[in-house]
C-alpha positions as a printed Julia matrix, in Angstrom:
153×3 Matrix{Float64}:
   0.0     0.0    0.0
   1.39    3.76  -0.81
   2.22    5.87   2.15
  -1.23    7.78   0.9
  -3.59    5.25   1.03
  -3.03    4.63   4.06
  -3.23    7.84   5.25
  -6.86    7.8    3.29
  -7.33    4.6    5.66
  -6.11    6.14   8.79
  -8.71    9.05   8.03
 -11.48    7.34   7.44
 -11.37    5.81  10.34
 -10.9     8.6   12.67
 -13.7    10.26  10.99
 -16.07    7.1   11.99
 -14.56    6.97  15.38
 -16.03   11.12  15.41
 -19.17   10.45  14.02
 -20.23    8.07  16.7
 -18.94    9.43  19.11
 -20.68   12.64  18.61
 -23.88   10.51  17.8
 -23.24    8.63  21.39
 -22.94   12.33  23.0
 -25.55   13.91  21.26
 -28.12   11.3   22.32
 -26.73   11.88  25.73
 -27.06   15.19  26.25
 -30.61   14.57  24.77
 -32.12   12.38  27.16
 -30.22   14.91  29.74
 -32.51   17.28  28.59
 -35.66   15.28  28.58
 -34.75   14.37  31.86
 -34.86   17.97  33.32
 -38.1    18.9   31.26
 -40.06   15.99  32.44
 -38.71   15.74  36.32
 -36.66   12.69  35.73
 -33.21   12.19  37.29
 -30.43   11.38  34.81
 -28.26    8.94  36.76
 -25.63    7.86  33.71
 -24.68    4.63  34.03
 -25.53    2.28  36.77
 -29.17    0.7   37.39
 -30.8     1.81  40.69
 -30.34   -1.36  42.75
 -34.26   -1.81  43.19
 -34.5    -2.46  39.5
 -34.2    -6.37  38.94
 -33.69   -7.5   35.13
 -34.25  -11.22  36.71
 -36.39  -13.13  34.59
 -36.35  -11.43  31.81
 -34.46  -11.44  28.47
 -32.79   -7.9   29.44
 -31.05  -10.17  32.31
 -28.38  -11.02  30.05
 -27.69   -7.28  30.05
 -23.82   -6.58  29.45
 -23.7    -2.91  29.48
 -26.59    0.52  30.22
 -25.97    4.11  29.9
 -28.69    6.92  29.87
 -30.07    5.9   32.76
 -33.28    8.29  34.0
 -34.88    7.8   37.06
 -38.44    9.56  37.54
 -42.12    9.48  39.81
 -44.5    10.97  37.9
 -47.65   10.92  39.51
 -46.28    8.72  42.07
 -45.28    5.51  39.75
 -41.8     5.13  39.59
 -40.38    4.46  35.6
 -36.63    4.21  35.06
 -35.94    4.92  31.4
 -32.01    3.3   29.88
 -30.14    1.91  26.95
 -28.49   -1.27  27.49
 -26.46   -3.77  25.27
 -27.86   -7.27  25.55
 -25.52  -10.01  25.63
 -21.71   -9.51  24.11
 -19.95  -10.35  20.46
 -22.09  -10.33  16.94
 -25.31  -12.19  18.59
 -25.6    -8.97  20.77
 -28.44   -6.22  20.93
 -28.9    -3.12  21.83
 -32.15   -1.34  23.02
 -33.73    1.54  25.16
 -36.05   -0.02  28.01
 -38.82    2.05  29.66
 -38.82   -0.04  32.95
 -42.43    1.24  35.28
 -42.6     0.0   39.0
 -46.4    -1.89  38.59
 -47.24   -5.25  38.47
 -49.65   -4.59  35.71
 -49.2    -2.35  32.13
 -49.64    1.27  32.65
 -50.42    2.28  29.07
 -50.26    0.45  25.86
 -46.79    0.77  24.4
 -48.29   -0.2   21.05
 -49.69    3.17  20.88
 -46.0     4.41  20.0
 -44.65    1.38  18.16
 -47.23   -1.4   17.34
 -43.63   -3.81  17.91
 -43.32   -3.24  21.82
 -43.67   -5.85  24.08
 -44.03   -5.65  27.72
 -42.07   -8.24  30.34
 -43.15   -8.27  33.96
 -40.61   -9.12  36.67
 -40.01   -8.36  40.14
 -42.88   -5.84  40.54
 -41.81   -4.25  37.17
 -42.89   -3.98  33.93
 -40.34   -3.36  31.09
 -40.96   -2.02  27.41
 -39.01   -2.32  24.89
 -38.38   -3.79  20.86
 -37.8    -7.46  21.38
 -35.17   -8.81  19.43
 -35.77   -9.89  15.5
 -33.46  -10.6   13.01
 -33.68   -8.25  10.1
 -30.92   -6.41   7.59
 -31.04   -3.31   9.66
 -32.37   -4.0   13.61
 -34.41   -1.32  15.37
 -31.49   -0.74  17.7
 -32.03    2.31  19.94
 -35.6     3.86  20.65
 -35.35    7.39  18.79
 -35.17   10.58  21.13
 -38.84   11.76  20.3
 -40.59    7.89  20.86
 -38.56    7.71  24.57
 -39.8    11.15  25.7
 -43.69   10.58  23.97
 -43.2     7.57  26.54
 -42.01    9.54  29.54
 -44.9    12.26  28.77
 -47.6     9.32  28.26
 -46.57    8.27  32.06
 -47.38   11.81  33.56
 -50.39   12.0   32.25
């Protein structure tokens, strides 16, 4: 290889390195924002300990970030982004997670593909896993906080 292709190389990848980490920022200082608008806590990375994944498929959870933390109207929901599992076979996905034993809206409102898990006095909401050429990935900004708004009211 000549000395500038692999500069080219070299700057490609730095620029790809940029652009996500400024995408992994931006969404951070997003849900920061929601956060303060709707009362919610932003907590970063680290699950409150009350909040059990146990028994569900988010158990195999290798890694969160985003992590909100809110009571509107006296119901506790933790909003985060987590990475299921590790290597190729993993996933990642935002989870709306609200402290009741039973639904507290219809997710399918928002995204006719959300499923609900209930575990631990919990009940979690998120995109279940599918396989696909392009997965669903993260829950887009504007869905999480149409979530966070549907609990308050």
């Amino acid at each position: 290889m000549t000395p500038s292709v692999i500069v080219a190389v070299i700057g490609l990848a730095f620029t790809a390195v940029g652009f996500l980490y400024y995408r992994h920022r931006r969404r951070m200082v997003d849900i920061r924002a929601i956060a303060t608008k709707l009362g919610f806590t932003y907590i970063g990375t680290t699950l409150p300990q009350s909040l059990s994944l146990e028994g569900t498929k988010l158990e195999f959870c290798s890694s969160v970030w985003n992590v909100i933390d809110g009571e509107p109207h006296g119901v506790r929901v933790i909003g985060f982004d987590c990475q299921i599992g590790h290597g190729k076979g993993s996933w990642r996905r935002t989870v709306v997670a609200v402290q009741s034993s039973a639904g507290r809206f219809d997710p399918t409102v928002f995204n006719p593909e959300m499923i609900a898990e209930y575990a631990g006095g919990w009940t979690f909401y998120y995109q279940p896993k599918v396989f696909s050429f392009i997965p669903p990935g993260l829950m887009p900004i504007t869905e999480l906080e149409s979530y966070l708004t549907a609990m308050k009211s």
